[in-house]
Every structure is written in C-alpha cells, then in structure tokens.
C-alpha positions in Angstrom: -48.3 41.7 15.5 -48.9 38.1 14.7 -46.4 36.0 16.2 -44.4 32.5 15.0 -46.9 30.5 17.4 -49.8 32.2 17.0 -48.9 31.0 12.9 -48.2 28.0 13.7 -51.4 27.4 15.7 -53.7 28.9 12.8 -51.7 26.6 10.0 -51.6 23.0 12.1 -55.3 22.7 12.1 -55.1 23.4 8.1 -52.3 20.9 7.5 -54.0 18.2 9.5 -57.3 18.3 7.8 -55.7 18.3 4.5 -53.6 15.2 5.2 -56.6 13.6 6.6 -58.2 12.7 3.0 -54.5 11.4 1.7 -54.2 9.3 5.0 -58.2 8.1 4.1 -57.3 6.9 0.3 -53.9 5.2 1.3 -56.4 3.3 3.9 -59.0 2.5 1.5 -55.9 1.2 -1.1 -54.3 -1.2 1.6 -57.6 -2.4 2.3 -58.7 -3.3 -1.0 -54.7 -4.5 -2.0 -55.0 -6.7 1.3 -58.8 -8.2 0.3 -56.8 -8.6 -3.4 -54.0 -10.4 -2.1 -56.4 -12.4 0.2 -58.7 -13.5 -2.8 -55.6 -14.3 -4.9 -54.5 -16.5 -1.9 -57.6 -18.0 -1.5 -58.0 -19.0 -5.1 -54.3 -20.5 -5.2 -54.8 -22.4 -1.6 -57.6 -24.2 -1.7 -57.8 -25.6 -4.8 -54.7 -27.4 -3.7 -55.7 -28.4 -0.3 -59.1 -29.7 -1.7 -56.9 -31.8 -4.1 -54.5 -33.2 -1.6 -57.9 -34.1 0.5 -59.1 -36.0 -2.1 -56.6 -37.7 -2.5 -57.0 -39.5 0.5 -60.5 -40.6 0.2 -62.5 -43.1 -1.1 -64.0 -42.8 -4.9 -67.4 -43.2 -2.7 -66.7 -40.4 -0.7 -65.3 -38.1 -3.0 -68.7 -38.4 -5.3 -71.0 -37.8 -2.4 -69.1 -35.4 -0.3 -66.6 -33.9 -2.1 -66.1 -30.7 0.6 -65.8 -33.4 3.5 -63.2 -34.0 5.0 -61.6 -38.0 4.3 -62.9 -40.4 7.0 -59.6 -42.4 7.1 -55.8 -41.1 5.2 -55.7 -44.0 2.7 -52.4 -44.1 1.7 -53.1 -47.0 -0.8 -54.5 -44.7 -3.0 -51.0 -42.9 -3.2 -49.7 -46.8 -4.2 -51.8 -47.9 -6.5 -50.6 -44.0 -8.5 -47.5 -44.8 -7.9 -47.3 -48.3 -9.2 -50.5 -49.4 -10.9 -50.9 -45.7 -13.0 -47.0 -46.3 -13.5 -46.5 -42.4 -11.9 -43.3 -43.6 -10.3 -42.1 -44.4 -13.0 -43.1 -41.1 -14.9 -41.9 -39.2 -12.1 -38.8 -40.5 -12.7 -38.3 -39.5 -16.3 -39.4 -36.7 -16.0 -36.6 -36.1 -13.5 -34.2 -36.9 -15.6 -35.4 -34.9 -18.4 -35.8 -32.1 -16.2 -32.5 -32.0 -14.8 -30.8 -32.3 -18.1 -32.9 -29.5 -20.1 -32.1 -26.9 -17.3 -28.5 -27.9 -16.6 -28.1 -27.1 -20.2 -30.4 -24.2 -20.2 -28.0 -22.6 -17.3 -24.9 -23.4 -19.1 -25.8 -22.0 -22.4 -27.8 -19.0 -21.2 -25.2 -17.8 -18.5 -22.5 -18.1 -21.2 -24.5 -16.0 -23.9 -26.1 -14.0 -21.4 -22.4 -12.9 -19.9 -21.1 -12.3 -23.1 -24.0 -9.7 -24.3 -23.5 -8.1 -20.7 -20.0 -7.9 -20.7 -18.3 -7.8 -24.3 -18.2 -5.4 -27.0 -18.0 -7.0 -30.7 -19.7 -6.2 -34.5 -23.3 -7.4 -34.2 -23.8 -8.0 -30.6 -27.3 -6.4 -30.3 -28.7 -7.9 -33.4 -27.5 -11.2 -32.1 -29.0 -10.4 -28.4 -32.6 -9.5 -29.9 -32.9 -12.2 -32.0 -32.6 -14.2 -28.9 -35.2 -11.9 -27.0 -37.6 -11.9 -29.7 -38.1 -16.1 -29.6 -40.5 -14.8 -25.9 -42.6 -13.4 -28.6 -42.7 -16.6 -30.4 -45.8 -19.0 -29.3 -44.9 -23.0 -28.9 -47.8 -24.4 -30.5 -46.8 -22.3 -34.1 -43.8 -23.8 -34.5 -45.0 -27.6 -33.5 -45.5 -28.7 -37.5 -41.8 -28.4 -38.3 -40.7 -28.8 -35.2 -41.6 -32.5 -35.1 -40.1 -33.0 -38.8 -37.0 -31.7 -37.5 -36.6 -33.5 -34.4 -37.9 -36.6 -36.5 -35.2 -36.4 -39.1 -32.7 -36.0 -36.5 -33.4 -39.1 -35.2 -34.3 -37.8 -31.8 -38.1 -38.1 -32.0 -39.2 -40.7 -29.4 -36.1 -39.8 -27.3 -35.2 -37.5 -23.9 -32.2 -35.9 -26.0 -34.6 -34.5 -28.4 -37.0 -33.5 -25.5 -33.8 -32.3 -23.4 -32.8 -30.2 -26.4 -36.5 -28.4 -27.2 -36.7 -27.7 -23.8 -33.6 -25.7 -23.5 -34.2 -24.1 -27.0 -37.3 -22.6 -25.4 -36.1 -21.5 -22.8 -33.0 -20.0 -24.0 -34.5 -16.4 -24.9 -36.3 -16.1 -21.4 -32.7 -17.0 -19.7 -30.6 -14.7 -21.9 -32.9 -11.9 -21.0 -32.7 -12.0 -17.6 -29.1 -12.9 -17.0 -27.9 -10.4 -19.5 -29.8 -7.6 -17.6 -28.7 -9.2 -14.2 -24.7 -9.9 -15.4 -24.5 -5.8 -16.6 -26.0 -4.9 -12.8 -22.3 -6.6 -11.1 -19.3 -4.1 -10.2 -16.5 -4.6 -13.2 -14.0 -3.8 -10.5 -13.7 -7.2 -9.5 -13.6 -8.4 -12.8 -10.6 -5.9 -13.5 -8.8 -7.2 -10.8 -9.0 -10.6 -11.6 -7.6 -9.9 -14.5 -4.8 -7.9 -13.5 -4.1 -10.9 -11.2 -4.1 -13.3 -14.4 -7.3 -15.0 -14.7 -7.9 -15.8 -18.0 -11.8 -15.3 -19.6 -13.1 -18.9 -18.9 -11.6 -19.0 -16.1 -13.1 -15.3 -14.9 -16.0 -16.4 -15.9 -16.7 -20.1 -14.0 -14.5 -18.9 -10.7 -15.5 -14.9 -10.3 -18.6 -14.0 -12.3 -21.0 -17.1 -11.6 -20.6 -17.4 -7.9 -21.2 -13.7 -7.8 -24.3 -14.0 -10.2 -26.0 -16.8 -7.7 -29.2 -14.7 -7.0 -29.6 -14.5 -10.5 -29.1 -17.8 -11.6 -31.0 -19.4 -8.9 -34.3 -17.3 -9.5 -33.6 -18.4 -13.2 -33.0 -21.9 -12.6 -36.1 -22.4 -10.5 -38.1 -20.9 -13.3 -37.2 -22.9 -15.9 -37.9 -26.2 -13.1 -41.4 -25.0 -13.3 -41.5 -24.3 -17.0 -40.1 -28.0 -17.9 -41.9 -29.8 -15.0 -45.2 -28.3 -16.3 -44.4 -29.0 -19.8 -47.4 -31.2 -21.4 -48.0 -29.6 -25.3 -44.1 -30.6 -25.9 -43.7 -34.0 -24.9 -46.9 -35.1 -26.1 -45.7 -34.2 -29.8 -42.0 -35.2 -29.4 -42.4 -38.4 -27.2 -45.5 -40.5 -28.6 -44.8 -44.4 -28.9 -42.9 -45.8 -26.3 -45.0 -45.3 -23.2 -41.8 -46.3 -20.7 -40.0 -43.4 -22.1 -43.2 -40.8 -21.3 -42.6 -37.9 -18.7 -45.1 -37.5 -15.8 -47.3 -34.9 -18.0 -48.2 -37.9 -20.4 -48.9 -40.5 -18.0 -51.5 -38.2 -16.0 -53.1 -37.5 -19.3 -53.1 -40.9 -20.1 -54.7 -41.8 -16.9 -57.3 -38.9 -16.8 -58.8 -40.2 -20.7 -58.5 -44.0 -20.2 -60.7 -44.0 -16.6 -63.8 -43.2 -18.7 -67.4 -42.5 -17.0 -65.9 -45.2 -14.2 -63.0 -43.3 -13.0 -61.0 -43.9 -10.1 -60.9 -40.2 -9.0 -59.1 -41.4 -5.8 -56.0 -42.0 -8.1 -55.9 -39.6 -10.5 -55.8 -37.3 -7.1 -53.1 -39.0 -5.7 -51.0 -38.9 -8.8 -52.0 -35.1 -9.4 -50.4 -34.7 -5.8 -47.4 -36.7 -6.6 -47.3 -34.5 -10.2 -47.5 -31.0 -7.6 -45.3 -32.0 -4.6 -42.0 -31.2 -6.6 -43.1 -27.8 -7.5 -44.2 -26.8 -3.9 -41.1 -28.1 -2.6 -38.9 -25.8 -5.0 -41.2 -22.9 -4.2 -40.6 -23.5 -0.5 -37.2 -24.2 0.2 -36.4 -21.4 -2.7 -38.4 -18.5 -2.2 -36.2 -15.8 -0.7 -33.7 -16.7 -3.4 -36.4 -16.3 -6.2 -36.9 -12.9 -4.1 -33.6 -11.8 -3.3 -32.6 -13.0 -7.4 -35.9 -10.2 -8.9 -35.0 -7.7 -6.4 -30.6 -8.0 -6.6 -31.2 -7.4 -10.8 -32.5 -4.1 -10.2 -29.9 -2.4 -7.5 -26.5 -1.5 -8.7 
C-alpha cells in the first residue's frame, strides 16, 4: 500500500515545479514595474534638477555646457527674477489668488459634496451629475463666452473674477471626490450628535469636517496645483494691467520679450521660483495626499 509520506514525497516535487514558472513571471513583472517606475522617476527628476542647475549659471555657461555643472551658485541671478522680471511680485498675486479660489473651492464643494453624500431630497442625482459632467467639459471651449461674461460682470481685469473661474472649475472635480469620500464615514457618529442636539450646520463644521481631513486635504492640495499651474485662464481674464498678473503671465511675458538675446540664466531662476511652491506642497503633504486616496476607499 502506498502510504501518506510516500504521497507526499511523489506530489512536492510536482507542486514545486509548477509554482516555479508563477514565481518566474511575478519576477519578470517586478522587474519590468521597477525599470517602469525608475524611467518614470528619471524623466520627472532630472528635468528638474537640470533646471535648478541652470539656474545658477552664467548665460555663457549655460550655452556652452549646458550638462555641466555651474562653476560658482550665483544667487544674483535668483535677484534680478525676483525684482527686475518683477516674479516677486507675481509670486505674490498669485498667492493671493490662489489662496482665495481654493478656500472657496473647499467651502463650496465640502458643503455640496456633504449634502449629495448624506441627504435624501427630489432631484439629488440629477443635480450631482450635472456637477460631475462639467470634468467632461474642456476649458478652452468655453473661453469665448466665458470672457463676455466675466467682462459684463465687471470682473474682467480683476482677482475676484479670476478667484471665481477658478473655483467654478474646480467645483465638479471637488464634489466628486468628497461626495464619494463623505458617504465612506460611519453615520453613527453623526446619529449621536444629533441625539445630543447638534443642529445641521453645526454637525457639519464641528463633527463631519474634522472627520473628513484625509479627504479634504488630498483635495485641497490638488486644486493648489491646479490653480498654481493655471496659465490658459488668467491669460484671457487678466490682460491689461500687468501689476495685477499672476506668476503664469509674468514667466510668459519674460520667455517672449528676451528674443534671440535671452537671459536664460533668469528665466531659470524664475522657472525655479514658479516650481518651489509646488514641490514644497508635494513634500510636506504626501502621506496626506496618500492616506486621503487610500481612506476614500475603506469603510
């Protein structure tokens, strides 16, 4: 009779050379996911760092060696952006215009997206997709009568106009995400604040928003890069007075008027100055933006 170990001893060398071709294609995936991820990464990186380098050099050096490294860090270059290309002041605005557009963009989504996630009236879902079908709707279509709008409204020329297009299109991209990430949170906390007497608003601001953070964060920091990017926009809404223009404009404006005798060593400063912002949000924000894509999906 054939016994349990002799079995076992005919069927382990089997198993084994049948798991070896699985445990050969999950190699050959992780290596080519890994070489992937490490072309992606290489393609982000250096760009940058070649820009930043450039930055520092003279317009000499940067025509005939443009791989090399700078001889000297000259930090005059980063001046004369900042003040003679007027980027400080640029930065500035578009700081402020920034700040605005998403602090309004938070508000307004979190409160729609809430009340799709959470409330039960007549028309709720043809309300919601109307707001999810402006992702399908390009910028550039609607540019014609959006500038007759905004001009009639007396906002053309202005940051409240700018502050306001901003948030309008970002709007459908925030109410999609928060609704979905606001339906994900336990409704027994909600029930017992209300048991307890909290009243909607006061639910809402003092119970739901602290517990939607993750959310709201990864949101936030979205829409920072969506509005600091922003050139197609302002450069429609905000021709004229060039005090008033955002740090989109100004680079532009810097870029055309140097001509066939450009001073590349400042454009690359004030390209640097345009990208610090943004790698400093992505830095001190990641595991938020992480923990925010990630916490919408669990229950």
């Amino acid at each position: 009779m054939t016994t349990l170990d002799d079995a076992v001893a005919v069927t382990a060398p089997a198993a084994r050379a049948a798991d070896r071709p699985v445990r050969r294609e999950l190699g050959v995936a992780n290596v080519l996911s890994h070489g992937f991820l490490l072309l992606w990464a290489a393609l982000t990186v250096l760009p940058l760092v070649w820009m930043f380098l450039s930055s520092f050099k003279s317009n000499g050096e940067i025509l005939a060696d443009p791989w090399g490294l700078p001889e000297t860090l000259r930090w005059d270059n980063w001046a004369r952006a900042w003040t003679g290309a007027h980027i400080g002041r640029y930065f500035l605005n578009s700081l402020v215009v920034v700040a605005g557009s998403v602090s309004l963009t938070m508000l307004a989504g979190a409160t729609a997206a809430y009340v799709f996630a959470r409330y039960e009236f007549r028309g709720r879902q043809f309300v919601y997709y109307l707001f999810v079908g402006g992702l399908m709707f390009p910028v550039f279509l609607a540019l014609v009568p959006l500038f007759f709008v905004v001009r009639n409204a007396g906002l053309f020329g202005t940051w409240t106009g700018l502050i306001l297009v901003y948030a309008a299109y970002s709007l459908p991209f925030t109410v999609f995400f928060l609704t979905a990430f606001f339906r994900t949170l336990p409704t027994t906390v909600a029930e017992a604040a209300m048991v307890d007497g909290c009243g909607h608003f006061r639910l809402f601001f003092r119970v739901m928003l602290p517990m939607a953070r993750p959310g709201l964060i990864s949101v936030a920091i979205f829409n920072f890069l969506s509005h600091w990017n922003q050139f197609l926009l302002p450069q429609v809404l905000m021709q004229g007075d060039e005090s008033k223009w955002v740090l989109a404009q100004g680079l532009f404006a810097l870029s055309v008027s140097q001509g066939y005798a450009g001073d590349y060593a400042r454009l690359f400063a004030g390209l640097s100055i345009a990208v610090l912002p943004v790698l400093a949000v992505y830095v001190a924000f990641q595991r938020q933006v992480q923990s925010g894509l990630t916490a919408g999906q669990l229950k």
